[in-house]
N, C-alpha and C positions, 0 to 999 in steps of 0.2 A: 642175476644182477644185470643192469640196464648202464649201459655208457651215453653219458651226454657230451656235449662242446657248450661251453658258455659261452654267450655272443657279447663281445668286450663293447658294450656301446658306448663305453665313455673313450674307446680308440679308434671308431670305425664310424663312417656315415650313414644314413640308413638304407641305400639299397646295397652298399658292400655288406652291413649284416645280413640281410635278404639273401642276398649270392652265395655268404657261406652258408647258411642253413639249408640250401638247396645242395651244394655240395656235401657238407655235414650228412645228409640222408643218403646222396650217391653213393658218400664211404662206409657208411654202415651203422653210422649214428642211430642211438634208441633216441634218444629227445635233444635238444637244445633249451637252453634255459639264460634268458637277458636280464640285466641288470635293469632297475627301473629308476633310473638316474634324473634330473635336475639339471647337476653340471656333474663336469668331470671330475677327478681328482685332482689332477695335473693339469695345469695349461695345454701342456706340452701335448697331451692325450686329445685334445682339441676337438671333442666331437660331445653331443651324449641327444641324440633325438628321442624321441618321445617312444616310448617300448610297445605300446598299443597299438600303434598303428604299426608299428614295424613286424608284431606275430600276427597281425590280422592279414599283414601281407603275406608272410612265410604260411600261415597256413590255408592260403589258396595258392601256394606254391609247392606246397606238397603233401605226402597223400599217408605217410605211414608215421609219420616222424611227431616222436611226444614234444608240446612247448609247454615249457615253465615262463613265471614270471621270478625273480634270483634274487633281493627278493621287493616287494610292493610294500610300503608304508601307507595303511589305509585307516590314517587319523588325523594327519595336519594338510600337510599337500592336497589329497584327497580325503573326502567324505566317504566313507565305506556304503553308504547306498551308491555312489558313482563307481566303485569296482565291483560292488554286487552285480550291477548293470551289466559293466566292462567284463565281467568274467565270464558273466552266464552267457553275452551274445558270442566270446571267444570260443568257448564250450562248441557252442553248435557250429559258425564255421568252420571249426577245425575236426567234426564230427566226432568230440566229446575225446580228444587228443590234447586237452590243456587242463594244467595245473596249476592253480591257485598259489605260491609261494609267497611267504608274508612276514613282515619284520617287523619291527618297533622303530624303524629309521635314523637318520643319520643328518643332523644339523646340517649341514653342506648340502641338501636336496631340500628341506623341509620348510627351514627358517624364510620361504622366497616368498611366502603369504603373506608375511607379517604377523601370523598368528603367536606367533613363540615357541619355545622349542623346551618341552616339561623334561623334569629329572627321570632318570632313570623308572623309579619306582611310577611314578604315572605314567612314565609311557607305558609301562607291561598293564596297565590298570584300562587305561585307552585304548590298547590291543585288544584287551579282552571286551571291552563295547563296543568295538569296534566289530569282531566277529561274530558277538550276541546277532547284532545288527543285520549283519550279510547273511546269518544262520536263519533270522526271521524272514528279511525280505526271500530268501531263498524254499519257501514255503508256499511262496505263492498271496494272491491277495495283495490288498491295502494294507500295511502294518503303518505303528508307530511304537515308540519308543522313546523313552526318558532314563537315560541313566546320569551319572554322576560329569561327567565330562562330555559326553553326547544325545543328541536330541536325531530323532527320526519321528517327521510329522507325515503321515497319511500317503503315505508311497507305498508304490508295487511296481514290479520288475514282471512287465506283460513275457516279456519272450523267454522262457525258461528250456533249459536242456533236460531231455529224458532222463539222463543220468547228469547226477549236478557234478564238479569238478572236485578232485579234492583240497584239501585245504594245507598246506606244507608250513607251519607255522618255524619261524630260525630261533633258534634256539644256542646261549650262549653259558647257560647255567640250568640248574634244579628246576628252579620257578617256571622258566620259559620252558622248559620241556615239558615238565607239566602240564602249562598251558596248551602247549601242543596237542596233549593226548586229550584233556577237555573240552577247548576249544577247536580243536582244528578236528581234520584226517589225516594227518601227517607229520613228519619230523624232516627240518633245513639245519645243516651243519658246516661249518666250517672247518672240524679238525676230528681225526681219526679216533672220537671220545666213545669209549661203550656206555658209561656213565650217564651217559644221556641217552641214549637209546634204553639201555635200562629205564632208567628215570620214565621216559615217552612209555613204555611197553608194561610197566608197573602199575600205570596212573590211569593204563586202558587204550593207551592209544596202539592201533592197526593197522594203520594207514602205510603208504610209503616212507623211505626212509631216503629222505636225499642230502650229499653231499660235497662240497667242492674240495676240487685240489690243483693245487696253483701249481703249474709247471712252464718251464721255458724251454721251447725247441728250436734249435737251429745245427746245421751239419758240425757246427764247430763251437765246443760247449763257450767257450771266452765271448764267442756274438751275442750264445744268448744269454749269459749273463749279464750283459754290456746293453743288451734289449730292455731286459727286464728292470734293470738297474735306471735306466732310462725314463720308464714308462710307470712302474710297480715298484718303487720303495717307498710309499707310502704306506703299503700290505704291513709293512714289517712292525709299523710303529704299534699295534696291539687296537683293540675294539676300544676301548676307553679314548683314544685318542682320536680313532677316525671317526664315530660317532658324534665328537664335540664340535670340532672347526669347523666354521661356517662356509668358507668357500678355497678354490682351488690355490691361491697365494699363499693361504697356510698351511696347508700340507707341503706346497714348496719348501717353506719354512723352516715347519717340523721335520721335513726328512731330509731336509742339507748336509745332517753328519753321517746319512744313511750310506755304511762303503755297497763296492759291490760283493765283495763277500759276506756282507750282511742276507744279501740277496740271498749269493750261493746257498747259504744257511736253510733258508726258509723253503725255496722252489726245488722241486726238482727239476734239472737241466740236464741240458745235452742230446745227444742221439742218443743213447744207448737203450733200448726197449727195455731191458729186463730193470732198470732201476725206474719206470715205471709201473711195469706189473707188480714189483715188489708193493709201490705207493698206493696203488690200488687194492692190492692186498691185504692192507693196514686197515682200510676202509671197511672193508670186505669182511674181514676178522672182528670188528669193532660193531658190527651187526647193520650196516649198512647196504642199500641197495639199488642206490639208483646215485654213480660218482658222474659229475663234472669235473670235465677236465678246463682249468682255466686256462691260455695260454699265451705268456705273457713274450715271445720271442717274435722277429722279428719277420718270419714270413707263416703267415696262417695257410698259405695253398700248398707249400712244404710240412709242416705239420701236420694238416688232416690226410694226404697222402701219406707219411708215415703212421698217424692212426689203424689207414684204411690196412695196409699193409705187415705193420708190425705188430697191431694191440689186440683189434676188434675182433676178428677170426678166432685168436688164442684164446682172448678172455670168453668169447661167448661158447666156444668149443668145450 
């Protein structure tokens, strides 16, 4: 099992994520994986720079440490020949240390084109031409391509890595895991489901298996609740909801009646390490193998310092 640190770009500017992922690897981190965000959630979270350039920094910053993307939407925002591109030059600066991670996306990043923002059921449909796509140009050559929703006219992706990246497809039901195992190399989760790892492992897929898990640290659990609560109750309101709202005022909105025990609910918090391993555990049990830790509390150089000290030694031991 691989532990990662998820770099909160929508709370951090981009060379403070740069700084933790250099520390992240000093404490013993397996990989780092960034949000590929648009805008924030929250006003208040007041950041969200552009994620490509921010792992092309981190991986000429360091030399053993896996990066994800947590995950990329490569249908409306971008053209999936512009991440084929982006992925495969990542690939090789990073000496074949990055992974592909890929959603269906979330109104609030996407809608900024003016393109629209399709129902559910086309988006997974546009996912899937969407990686047809990247699977071709990833072949080498001039390719094109006509499907139902996407066009690729006469392109090729000159600089290709030896070994191509894999493909971490998130997955929130049957269908998209599926997809995962057809489409992709891999499986992206957000919640300790075997169900889905079944599903991914039934349908063929072999790939990694990664997953986040939201927790808030601070010495004193009422901080980080009060952090979390702060920055992250919008997490609480379910996919159906974060996926819709176009921008960071309404998730304000939407998470107004959000308590902070709402929070409590959902994160785990506090110092105490073993109700972490336990969360991890759950993961771990659920057939997963590569967790992120999100962390939604109010000092990240306290947190990866208890990482480094309470988690990463035990678990990898």
């Amino acid at each position: 099992m691989e532990i990662g640190y998820k770099l909160a770009a929508e709370a951090f500017g981009p060379k403070e994520l740069i700084r933790q992922a250099v520390r992240a690897e000093e404490c013993g981190f397996d990989f780092v994986e960034i949000s590929d965000h648009y805008h924030p959630w929250l006003d208040v979270q007041g950041h969200s720079p552009f994620a490509w350039s921010v792992l092309g920094a981190i991986a000429a910053r360091t030399t053993r440490l896996g990066l994800a993307t947590g995950v990329t939407c490569p249908t409306v925002r971008y053209h999936p020949a512009i991440i084929a591109q982006a992925a495969a030059t990542l690939a090789i600066i990073s000496d074949d240390r990055f992974t592909l991670g890929v959603g269906s996306g979330e109104r609030l990043n996407e809608h900024v084109v003016g393109a629209g923002f399709p129902g559910v059921r086309d988006r997974q449909a546009l996912l899937a031409e969407a990686l047809e796509i990247i699977a071709l140009l990833w072949r080498g050559g001039y390719q094109s391509y006509q499907g139902t929703y996407l066009t690729l006219e006469d392109a090729r992706v000159f600089d290709l890595p030896d070994k191509l990246p894999a493909i971490a497809v998130a997955a929130g039901g049957k269908n998209a895991a599926e997809l995962a195992a057809t489409h992709g190399s891999g499986l992206f989760a957000t919640e300790p489901r075997p169900d889905l790892v079944e599903t991914f492992t039934e349908a063929g897929g072999k790939g990694p298996k990664y997953a986040e898990l939201a927790v808030a640290w601070a010495p004193d659990e009422a901080d980080a609740v009060r952090a979390a609560h702060e920055t992250s109750r919008w997490s609480v309101l379910g996919w159906k909801v974060m996926s819709e709202l176009p921008n960071p005022a309404n998730f304000e909105a939407a998470s107004a009646t959000v308590r902070p025990d709402d929070v409590r609910d959902q994160l785990v918090t506090g110092p105490d390490p073993q109700r972490y391993r336990d969360a991890i555990g759950k993961y771990e049990k659920a057939g997963f193998d590569h967790i992120a830790l999100m962390n939604a509390g109010p000092d990240p150089d306290g947190f990866l310092t208890f990482c480094e000290r309470e988690l990463i030694g035990q678990l990898h031991g």
